[in-house]
C-alpha positions in Angstrom: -4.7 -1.2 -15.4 -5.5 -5.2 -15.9 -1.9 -5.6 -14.9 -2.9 -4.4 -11.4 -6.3 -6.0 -10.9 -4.2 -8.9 -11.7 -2.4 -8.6 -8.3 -5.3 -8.0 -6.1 -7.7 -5.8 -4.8 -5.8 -3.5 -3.4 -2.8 -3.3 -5.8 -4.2 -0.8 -7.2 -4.4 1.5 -4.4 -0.5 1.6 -4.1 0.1 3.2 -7.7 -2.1 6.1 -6.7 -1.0 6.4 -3.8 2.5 6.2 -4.9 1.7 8.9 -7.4 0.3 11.2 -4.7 3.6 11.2 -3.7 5.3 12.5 -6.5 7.1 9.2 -7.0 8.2 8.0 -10.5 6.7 4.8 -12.1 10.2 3.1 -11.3 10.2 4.4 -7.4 6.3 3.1 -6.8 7.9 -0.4 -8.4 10.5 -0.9 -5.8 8.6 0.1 -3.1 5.6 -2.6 -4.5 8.1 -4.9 -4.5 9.9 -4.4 -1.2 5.8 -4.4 0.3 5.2 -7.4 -0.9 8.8 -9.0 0.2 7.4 -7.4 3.9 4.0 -9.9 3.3 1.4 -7.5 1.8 1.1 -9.8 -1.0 -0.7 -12.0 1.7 -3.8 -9.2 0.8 -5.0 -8.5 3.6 -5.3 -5.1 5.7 -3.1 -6.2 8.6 -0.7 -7.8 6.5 -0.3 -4.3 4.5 -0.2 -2.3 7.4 2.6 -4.4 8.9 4.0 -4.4 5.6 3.9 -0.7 5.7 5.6 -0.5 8.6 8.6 -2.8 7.8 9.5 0.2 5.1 10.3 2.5 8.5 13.8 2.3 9.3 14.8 0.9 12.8 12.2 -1.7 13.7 9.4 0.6 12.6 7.1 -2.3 12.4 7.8 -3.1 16.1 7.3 -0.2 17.8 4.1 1.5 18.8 5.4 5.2 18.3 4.9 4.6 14.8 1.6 2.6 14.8 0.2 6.3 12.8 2.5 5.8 9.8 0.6 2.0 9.2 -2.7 4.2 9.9 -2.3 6.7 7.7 -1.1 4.4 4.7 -4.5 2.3 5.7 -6.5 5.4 5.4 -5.0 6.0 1.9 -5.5 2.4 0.9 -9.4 2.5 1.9 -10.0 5.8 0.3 -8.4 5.0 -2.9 -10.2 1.7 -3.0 -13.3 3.9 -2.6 -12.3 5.7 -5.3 -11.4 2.6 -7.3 -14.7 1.5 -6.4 -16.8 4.3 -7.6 -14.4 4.8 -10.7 -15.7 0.4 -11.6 -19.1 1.3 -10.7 -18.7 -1.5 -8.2 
């Protein structure tokens, strides 16, 4: 888990969420690293939300129809962070 706080605060978010999923340790890793080749290294909400969206296929980030995709990632990155929070005692 220090390998994550490493990253940022909201790193760790991503392997949970990731996990939710059902995805493998070696999935959530290529999808990390294509986020953070879309800017959500940058750390910062918009920055993952657009980052988010880049993953859609078809100019997802551009186009408003999917503007609930970046939303609903966002809502699992605050909630986990909550979590991540509570979990630290923070």
């Amino acid at each position: 888990m220090s390998r994550i706080k490493d990253r940022g605060p909201h790193a760790a978010w991503r392997v949970y969420y990731f996990k939710s999923l059902g995805c493998t340790d070696r999935d959530h890793g290529k999808t990390a690293m294509l986020m953070a080749d879309n800017g959500a290294d940058a750390q910062t909400r918009a920055a993952e939300r657009l980052a988010a969206l880049a993953i859609l296929p078809l100019g997802g980030a551009s186009k408003p129809a999917y503007a609930f995709y970046g939303d609903a990632v966002m809502e699992f990155a605050t909630q986990f962070q909550q979590d991540i929070n509570q979990l630290g005692g923070a």
